[in-house]
BATI-927357 format. One record per residue: residue in three letters; residue number from 1; x negated, y negated, z negated of N, C-alpha, C in turn. Coordinates in steps of 0.001 Angstrom, whole numbers, plus 500000, padded with zeros to 6 digits. Example, Ala and Ser with C-alpha at 12.3 -4.5 7.8 and 13.67 -1.06 7.14 Angstrom:
2
[ALA,1,[486810,505690,492200],[487700,504500,492200],[486800,503300,492200]]
[SER,2,[487150,502250,492920],[486330,501060,492860],[487100,499970,492130]]
END
This chain:
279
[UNK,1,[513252,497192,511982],[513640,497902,510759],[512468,498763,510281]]
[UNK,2,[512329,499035,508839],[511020,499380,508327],[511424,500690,507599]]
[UNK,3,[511109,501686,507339],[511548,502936,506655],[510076,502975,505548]]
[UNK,4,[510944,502253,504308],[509794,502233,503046],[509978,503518,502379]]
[UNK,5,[508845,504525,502549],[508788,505414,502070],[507918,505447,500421]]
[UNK,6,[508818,505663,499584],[508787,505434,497857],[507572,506585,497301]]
[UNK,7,[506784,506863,497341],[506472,507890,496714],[506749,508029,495255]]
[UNK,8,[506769,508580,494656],[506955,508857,492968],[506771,510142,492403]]
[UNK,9,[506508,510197,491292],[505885,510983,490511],[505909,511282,489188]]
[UNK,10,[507240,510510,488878],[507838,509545,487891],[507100,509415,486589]]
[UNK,11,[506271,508932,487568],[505395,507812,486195],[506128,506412,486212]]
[UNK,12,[505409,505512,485111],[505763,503955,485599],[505524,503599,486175]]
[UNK,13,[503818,503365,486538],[503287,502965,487885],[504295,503134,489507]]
[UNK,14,[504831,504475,489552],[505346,504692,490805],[507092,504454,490055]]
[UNK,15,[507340,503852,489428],[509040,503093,488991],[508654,501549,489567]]
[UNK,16,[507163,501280,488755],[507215,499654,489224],[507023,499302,491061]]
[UNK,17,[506845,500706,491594],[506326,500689,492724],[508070,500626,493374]]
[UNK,18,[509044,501501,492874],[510347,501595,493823],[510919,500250,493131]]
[UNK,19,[510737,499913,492237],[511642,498122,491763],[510833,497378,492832]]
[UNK,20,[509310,497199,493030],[509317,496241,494045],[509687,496441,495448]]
[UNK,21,[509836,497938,495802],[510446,498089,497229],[512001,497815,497345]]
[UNK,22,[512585,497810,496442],[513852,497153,496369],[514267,496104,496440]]
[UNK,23,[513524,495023,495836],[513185,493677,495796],[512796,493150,497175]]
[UNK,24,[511921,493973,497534],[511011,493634,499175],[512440,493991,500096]]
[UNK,25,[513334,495086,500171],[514185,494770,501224],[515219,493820,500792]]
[UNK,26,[515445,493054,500011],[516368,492259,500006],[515787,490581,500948]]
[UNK,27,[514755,491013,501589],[514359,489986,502818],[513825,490802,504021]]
[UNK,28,[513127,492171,503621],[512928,492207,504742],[513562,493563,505033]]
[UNK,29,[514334,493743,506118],[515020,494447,506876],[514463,496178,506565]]
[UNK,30,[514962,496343,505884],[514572,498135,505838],[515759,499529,505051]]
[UNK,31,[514952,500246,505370],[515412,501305,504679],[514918,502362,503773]]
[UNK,32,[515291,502967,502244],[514769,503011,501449],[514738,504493,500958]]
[UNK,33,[513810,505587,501220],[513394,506898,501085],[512675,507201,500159]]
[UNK,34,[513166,507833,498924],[512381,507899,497549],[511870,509509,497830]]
[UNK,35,[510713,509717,497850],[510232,510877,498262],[509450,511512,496544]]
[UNK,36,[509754,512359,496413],[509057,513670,495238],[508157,514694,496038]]
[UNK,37,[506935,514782,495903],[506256,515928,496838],[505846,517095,495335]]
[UNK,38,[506161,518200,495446],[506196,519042,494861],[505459,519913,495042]]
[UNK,39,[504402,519864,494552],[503337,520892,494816],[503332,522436,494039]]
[UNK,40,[504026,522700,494230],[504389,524317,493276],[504004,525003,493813]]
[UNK,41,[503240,526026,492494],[502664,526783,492154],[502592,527549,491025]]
[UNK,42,[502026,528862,491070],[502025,529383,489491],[500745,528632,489072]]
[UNK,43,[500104,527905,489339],[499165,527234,488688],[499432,525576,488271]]
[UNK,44,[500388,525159,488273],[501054,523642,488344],[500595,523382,486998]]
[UNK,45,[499886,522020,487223],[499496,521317,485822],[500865,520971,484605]]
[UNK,46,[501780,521258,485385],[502875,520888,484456],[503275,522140,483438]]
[UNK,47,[502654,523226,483935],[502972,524366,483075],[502110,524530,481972]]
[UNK,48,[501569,523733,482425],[500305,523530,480977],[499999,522611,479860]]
[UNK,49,[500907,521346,480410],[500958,519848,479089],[502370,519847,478773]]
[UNK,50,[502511,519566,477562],[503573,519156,476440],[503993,517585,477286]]
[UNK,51,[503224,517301,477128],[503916,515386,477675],[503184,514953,478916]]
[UNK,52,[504300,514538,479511],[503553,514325,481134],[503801,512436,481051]]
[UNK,53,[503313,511847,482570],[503577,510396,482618],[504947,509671,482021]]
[UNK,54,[504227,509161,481537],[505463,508359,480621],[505976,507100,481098]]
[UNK,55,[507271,507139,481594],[507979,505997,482104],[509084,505521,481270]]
[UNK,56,[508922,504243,481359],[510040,503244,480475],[511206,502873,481023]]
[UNK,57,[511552,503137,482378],[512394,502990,482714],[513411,504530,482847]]
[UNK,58,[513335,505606,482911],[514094,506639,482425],[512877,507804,481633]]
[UNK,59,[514198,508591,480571],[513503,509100,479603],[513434,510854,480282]]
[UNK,60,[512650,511158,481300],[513054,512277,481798],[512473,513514,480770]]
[UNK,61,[512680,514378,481064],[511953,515513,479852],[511717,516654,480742]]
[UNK,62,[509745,516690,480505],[508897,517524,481179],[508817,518458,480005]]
[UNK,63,[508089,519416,480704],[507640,519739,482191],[509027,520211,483166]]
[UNK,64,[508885,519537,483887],[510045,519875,485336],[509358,520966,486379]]
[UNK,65,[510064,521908,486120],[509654,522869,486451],[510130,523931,487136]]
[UNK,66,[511739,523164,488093],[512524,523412,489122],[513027,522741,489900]]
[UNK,67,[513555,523013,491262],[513509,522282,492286],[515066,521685,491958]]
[UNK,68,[515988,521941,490973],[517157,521726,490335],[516726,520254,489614]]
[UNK,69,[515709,520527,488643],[515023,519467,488148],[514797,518008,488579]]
[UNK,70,[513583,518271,489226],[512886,517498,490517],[514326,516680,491096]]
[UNK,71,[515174,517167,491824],[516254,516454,492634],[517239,515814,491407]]
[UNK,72,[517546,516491,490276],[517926,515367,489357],[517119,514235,489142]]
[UNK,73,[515964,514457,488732],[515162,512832,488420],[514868,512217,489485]]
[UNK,74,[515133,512667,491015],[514876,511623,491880],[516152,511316,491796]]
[UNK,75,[517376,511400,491570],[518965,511374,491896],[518719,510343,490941]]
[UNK,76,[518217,510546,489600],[518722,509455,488348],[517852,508187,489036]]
[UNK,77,[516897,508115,489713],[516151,507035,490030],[516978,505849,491001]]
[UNK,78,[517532,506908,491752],[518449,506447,493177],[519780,505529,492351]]
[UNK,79,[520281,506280,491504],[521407,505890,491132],[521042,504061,490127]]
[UNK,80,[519970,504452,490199],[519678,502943,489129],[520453,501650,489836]]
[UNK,81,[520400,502215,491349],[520149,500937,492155],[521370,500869,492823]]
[UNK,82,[522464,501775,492559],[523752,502435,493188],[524452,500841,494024]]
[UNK,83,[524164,499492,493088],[524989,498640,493318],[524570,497738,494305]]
[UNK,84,[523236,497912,494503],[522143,497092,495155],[522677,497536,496780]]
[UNK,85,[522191,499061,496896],[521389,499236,498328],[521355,501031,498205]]
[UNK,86,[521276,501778,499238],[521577,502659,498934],[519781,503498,499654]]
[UNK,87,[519607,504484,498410],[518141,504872,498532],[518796,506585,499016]]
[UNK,88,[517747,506546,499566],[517755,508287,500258],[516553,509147,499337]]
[UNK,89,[517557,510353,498272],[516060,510896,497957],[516022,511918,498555]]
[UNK,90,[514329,512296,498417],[513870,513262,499574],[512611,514166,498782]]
[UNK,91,[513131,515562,498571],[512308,516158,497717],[511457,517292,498902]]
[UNK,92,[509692,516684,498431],[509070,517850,499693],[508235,518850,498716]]
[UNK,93,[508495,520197,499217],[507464,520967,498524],[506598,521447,499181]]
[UNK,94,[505398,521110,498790],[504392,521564,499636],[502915,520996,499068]]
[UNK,95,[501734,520748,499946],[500783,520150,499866],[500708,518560,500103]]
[UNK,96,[500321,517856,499315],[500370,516261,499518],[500520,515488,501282]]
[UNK,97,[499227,515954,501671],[498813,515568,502925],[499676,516286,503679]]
[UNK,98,[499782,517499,503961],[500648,518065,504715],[502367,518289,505359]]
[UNK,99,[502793,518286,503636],[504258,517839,504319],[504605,516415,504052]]
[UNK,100,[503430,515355,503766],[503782,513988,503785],[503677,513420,505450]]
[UNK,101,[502493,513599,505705],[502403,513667,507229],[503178,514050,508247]]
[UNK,102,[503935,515037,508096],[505135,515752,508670],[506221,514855,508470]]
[UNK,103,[506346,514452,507220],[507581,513719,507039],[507506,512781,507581]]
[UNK,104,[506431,511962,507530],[506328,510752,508349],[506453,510814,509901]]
[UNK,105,[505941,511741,510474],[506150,511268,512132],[507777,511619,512396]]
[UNK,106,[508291,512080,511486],[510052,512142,512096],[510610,510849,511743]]
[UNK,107,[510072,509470,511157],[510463,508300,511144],[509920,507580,512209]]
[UNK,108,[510735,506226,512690],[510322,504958,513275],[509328,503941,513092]]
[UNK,109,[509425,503847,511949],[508167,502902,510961],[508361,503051,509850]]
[UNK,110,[507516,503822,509734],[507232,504347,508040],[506809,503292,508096]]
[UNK,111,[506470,502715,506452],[505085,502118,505509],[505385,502759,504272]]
[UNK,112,[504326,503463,503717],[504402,504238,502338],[504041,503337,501751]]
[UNK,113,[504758,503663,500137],[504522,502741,499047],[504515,503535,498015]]
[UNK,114,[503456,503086,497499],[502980,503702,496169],[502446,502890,495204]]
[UNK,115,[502738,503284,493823],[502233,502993,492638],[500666,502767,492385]]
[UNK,116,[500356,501979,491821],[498944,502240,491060],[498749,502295,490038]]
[UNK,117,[498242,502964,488402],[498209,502467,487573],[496931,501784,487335]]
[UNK,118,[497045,501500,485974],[495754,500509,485710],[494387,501679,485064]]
[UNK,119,[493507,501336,486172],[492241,502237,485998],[490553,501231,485451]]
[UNK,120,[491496,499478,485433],[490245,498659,484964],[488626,499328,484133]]
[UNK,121,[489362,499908,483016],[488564,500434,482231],[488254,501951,482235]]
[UNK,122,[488016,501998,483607],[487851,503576,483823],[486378,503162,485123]]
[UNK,123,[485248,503807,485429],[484069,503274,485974],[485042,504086,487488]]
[UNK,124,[484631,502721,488761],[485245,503572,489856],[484844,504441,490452]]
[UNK,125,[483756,505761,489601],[483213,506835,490265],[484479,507698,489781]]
[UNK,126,[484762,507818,488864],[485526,508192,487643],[487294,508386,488458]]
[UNK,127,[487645,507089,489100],[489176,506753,489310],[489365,507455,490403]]
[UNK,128,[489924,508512,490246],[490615,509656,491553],[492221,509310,491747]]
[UNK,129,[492851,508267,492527],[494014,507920,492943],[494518,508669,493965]]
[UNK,130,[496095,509023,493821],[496325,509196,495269],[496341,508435,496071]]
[UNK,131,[496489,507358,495942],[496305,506283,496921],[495359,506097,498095]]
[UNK,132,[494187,506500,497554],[493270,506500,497509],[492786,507732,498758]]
[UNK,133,[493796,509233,498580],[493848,510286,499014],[494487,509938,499940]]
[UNK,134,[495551,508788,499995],[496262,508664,501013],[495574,508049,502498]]
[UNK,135,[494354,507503,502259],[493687,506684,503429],[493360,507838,504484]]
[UNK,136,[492999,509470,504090],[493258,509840,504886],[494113,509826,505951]]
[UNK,137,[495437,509219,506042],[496244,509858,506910],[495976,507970,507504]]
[UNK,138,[495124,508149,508565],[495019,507018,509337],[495656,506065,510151]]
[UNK,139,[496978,506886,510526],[497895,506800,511789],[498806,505819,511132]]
[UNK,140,[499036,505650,509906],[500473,505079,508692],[499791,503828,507729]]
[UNK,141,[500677,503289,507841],[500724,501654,507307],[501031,502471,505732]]
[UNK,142,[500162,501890,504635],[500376,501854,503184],[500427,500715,502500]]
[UNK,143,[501406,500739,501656],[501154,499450,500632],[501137,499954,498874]]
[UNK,144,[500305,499111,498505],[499741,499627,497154],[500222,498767,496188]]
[UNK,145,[500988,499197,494886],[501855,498286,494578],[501288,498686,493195]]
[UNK,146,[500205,497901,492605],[499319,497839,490862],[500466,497703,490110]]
[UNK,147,[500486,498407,489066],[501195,498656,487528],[501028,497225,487367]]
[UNK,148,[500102,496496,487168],[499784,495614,486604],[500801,494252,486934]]
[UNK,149,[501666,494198,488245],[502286,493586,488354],[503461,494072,487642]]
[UNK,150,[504309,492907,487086],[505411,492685,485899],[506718,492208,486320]]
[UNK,151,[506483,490974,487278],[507061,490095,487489],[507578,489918,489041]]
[UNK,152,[508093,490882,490272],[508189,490954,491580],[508586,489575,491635]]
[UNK,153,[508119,489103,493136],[508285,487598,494073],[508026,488065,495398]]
[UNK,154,[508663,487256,495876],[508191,487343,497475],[506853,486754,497677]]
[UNK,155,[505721,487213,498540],[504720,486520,498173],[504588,485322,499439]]
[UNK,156,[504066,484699,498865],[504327,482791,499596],[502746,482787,500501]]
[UNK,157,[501859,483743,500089],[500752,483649,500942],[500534,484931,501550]]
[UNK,158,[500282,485491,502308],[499853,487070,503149],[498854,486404,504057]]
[UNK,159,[497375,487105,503394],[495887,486783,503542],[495845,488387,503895]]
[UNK,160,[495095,488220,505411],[494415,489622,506527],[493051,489071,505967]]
[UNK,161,[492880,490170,505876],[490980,489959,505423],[490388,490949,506406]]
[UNK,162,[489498,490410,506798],[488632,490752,507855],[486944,490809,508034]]
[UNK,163,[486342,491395,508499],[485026,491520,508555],[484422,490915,509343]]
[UNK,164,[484648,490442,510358],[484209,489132,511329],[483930,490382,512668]]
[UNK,165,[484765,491631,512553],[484181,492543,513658],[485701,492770,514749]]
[UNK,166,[485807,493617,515789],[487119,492970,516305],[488186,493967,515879]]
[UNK,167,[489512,494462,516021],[490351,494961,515261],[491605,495008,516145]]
[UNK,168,[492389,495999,515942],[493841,496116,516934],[494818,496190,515825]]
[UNK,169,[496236,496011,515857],[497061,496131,515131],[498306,496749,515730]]
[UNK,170,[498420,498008,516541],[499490,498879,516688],[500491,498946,515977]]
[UNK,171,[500649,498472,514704],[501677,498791,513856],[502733,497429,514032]]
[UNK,172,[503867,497668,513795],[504806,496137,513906],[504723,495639,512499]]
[UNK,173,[504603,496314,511556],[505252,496607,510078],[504934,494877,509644]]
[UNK,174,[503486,494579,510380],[502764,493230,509882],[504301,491790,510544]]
[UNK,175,[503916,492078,511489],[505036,491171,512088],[506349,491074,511678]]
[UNK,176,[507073,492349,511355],[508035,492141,511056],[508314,491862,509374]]
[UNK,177,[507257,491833,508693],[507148,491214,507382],[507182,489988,507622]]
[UNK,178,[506148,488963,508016],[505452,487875,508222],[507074,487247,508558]]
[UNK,179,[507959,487781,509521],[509285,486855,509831],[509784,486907,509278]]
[UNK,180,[510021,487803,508213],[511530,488127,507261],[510726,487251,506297]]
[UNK,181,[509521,487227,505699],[509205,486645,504300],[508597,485233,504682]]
[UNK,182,[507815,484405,506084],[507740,483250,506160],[506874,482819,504985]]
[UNK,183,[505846,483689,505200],[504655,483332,504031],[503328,482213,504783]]
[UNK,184,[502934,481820,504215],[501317,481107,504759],[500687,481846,505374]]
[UNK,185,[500315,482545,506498],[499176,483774,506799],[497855,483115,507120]]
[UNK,186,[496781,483529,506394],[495303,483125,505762],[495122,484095,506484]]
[UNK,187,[494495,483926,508003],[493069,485361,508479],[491493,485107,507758]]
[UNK,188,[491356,485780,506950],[490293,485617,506295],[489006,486135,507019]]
[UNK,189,[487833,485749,507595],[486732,486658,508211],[485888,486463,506904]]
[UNK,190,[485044,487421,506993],[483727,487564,505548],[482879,488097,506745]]
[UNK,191,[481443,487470,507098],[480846,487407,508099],[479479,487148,507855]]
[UNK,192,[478369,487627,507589],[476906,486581,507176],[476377,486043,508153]]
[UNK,193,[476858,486224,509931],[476864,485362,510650],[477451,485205,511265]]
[UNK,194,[478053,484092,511703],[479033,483298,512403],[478810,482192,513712]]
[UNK,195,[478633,482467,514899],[477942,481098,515730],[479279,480777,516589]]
[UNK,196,[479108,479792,517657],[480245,479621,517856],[481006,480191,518581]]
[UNK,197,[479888,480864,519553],[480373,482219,520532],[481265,483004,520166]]
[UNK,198,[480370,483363,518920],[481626,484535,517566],[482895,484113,517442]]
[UNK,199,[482553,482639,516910],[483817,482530,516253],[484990,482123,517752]]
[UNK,200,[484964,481862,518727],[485816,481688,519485],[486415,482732,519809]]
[UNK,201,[485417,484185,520188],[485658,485142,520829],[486840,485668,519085]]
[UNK,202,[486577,485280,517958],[487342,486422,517641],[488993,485444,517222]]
[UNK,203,[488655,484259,517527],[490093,483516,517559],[491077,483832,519240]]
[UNK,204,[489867,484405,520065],[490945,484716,520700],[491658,485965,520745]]
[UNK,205,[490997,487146,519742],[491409,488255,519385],[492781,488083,518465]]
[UNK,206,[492615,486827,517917],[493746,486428,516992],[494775,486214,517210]]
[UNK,207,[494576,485253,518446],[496056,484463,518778],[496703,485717,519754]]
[UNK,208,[495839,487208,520338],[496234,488064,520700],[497081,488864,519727]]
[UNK,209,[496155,489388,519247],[496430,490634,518265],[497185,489674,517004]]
[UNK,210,[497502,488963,516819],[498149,488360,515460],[499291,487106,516146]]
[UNK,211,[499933,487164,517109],[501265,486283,517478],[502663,486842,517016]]
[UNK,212,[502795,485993,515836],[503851,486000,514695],[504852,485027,515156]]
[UNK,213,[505509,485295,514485],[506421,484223,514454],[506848,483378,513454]]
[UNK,214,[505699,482815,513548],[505580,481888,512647],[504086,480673,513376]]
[UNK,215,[504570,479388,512172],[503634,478055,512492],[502706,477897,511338]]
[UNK,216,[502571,478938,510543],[501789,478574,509462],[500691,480099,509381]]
[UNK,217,[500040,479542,510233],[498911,480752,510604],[497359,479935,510507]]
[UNK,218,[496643,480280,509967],[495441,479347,508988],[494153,480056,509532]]
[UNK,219,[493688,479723,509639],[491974,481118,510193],[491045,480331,509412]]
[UNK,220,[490545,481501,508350],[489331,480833,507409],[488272,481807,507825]]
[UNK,221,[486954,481109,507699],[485667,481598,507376],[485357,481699,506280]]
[UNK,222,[484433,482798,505659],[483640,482747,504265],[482628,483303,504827]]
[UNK,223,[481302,483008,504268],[479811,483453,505117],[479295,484402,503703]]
[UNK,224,[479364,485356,504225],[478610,486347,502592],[478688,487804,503489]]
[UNK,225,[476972,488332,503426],[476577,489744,503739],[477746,490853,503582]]
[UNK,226,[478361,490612,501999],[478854,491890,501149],[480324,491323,501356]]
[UNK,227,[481250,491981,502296],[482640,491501,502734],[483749,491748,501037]]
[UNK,228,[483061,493155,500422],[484113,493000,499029],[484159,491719,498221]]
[UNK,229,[482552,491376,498034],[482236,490124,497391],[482454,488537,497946]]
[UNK,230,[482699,488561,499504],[483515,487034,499974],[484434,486975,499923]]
[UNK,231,[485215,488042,500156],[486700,488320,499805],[487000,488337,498782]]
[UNK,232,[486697,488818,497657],[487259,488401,496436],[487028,487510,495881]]
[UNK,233,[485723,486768,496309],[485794,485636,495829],[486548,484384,496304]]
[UNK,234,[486874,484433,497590],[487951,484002,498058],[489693,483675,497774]]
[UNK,235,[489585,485150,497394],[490981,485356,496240],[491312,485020,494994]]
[UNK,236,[489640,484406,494468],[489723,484100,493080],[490094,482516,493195]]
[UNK,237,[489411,481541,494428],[489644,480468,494315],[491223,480353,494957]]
[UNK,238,[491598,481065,495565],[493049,481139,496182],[494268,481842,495883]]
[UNK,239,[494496,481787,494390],[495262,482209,493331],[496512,482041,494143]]
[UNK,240,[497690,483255,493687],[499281,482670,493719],[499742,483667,494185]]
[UNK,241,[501061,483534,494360],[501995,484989,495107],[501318,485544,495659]]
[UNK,242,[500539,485927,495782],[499440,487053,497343],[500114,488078,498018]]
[UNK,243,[499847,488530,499104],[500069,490145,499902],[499214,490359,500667]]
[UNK,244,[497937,491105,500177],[496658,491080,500950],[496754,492213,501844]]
[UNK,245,[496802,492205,502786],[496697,492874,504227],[495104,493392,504893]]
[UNK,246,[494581,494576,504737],[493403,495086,505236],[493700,496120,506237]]
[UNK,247,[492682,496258,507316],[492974,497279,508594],[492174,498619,508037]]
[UNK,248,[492668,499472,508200],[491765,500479,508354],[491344,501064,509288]]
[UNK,249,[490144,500938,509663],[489502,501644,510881],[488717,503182,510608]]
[UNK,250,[489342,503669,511667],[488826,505055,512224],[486969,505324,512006]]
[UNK,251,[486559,506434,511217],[485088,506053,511007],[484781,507761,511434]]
[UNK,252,[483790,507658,511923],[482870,509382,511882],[482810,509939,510711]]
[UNK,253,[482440,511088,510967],[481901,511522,509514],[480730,511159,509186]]
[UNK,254,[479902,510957,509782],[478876,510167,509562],[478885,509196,508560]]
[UNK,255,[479753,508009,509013],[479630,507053,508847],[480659,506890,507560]]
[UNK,256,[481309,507856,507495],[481892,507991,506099],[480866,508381,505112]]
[UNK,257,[480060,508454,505327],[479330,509680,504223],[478504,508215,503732]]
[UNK,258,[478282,507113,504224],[477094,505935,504073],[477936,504960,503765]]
[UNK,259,[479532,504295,504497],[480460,503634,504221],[480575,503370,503061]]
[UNK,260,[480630,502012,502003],[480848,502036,500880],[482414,501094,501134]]
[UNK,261,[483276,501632,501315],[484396,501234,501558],[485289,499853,501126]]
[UNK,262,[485458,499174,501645],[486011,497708,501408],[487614,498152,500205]]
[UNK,263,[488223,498737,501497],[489620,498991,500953],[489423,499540,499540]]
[UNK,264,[489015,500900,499414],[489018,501508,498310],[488691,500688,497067]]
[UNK,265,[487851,499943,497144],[487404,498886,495978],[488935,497848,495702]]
[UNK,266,[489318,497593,496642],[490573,496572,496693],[491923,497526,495874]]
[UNK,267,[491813,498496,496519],[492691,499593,495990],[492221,499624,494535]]
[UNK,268,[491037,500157,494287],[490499,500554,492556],[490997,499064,491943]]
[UNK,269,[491098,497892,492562],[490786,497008,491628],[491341,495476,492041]]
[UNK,270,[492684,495892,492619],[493313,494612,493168],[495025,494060,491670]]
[UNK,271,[494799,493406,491581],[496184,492856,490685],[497268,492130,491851]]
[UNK,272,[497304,492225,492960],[498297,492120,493957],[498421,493231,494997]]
[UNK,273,[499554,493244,495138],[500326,494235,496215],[499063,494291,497508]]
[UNK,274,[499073,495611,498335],[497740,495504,499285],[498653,496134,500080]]
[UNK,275,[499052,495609,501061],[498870,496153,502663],[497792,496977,503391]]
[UNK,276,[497741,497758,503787],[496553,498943,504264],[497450,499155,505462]]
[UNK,277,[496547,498503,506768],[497549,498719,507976],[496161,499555,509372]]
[UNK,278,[497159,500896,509759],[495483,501222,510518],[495429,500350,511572]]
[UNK,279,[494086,500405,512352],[493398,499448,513032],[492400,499822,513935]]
END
């Protein structure tokens, strides 16, 4: 069982984000926590704009600017779905990172889900996401769910993209997707070298760290220096339902400071749902 934690903010982006987590448990086994994090303050950006994110699916009227508020528009969100499945809302006030983190270790298996909107035409020095803010919290499985999708499906392919380096997967969240949805799983490596030593040693990391349950498990190579650029080009020739799955690994500070980050680019600039599972 999976505890999909909704974030929202009630924009559209994070509406199209709780319609596809709704959609997603009607196969795979979970439970559904619409979370509001409330950062109040006498300095709240909301005390300062006339019109806040604009969502098409309810007409709420900002600035919301009580905790009376806040629990109505997560209540009107919950109730959309009254007939479906029953959503838990959960209003935190506090600092993003702080009482999100908190909230999470009192669950079983979180995976947070969040919205993206569309930042195409915005340069990605420029695009400050929370999403984005969220990679901090290393320990928790995220999935990133682009505005840009219209049309929810179950996706028929779930492609792990990989760096050709080795990787653990502590989390179940992968497995217990992969059985409920019975997709194609594509391990993708992006590698500029590959011999055969390599490649055995990391198929046997595979059939370790990746025994699904399932018969439709595929292991591709792509040979390219720059892992954003084999990978997406990969994705371009391998069009269709997608659910792209990336690990995140634990880095120094160091090595953050030089890191030009795989995920984050996928995040700035993916048109399918992204799995972000740590590693």
């Amino acid at each position: 069982m999976i505890d999909l934690v909704v974030l929202t903010d009630f924009s559209t982006a994070a509406d199209n984000a709780l319609h596809y987590a709704v959609f997603l448990s009607k196969k795979v086994p979970a439970t559904i926590k619409l979370v509001h994090i409330w950062q109040h303050s006498i300095l709240d950006a909301n005390y300062f704009v006339e019109a806040a994110p604009y969502s098409k699916y309810f007409d709420d009227k900002f600035p919301i600017s009580s905790s009376e508020e806040q629990e109505a528009a997560l209540q009107r969100r919950c109730d959309e779905f009254v007939d479906e499945l029953s959503i838990e809302p959960v209003l935190l006030i506090g600092s993003m990172a702080g009482r999100l983190e908190s909230f999470l270790q009192t669950l079983n298996n979180p995976l947070v889900v969040i919205g993206k909107c569309d930042t195409e035409s915005i340069p990605d020095e420029m695009v400050d996401s929370t999403s984005l803010h969220l990679l901090k919290l290393e320990k928790f499985s995220l999935l990133v769910v682009p505005e840009v999708i219209k049309i929810h499906a179950f996706p028929k392919q779930l492609i792990v993209g990989l760096d050709g380096k080795e990787f653990a997967l502590p989390s179940t969240i992968l497995s217990e997707m992969i059985e409920a949805l019975q997709p194609v799983v594509q391990v993708v490596h992006v590698s500029a070298e590959m011999n055969e030593h390599r490649a055995t040693h990391i198929n046997q990391l595979i059939n370790k760290q990746l025994s699904f349950a399932t018969d439709k498990l595929e292991t591709k190579w792509v040979s390219d220096a720059n892992v954003v650029a084999g990978l997406s080009r990969y994705l371009q020739e391998n069009k269709g339902d997608i659910l792209l799955s990336l690990v995140l690994r634990k880095r120094s500070f160091i090595e953050k400071l030089f890191h030009d980050s795989t995920i984050a680019h996928f995040i700035r600039h993916a048109t399918y749902p992204l799995l972000i599972l740590p590693g």
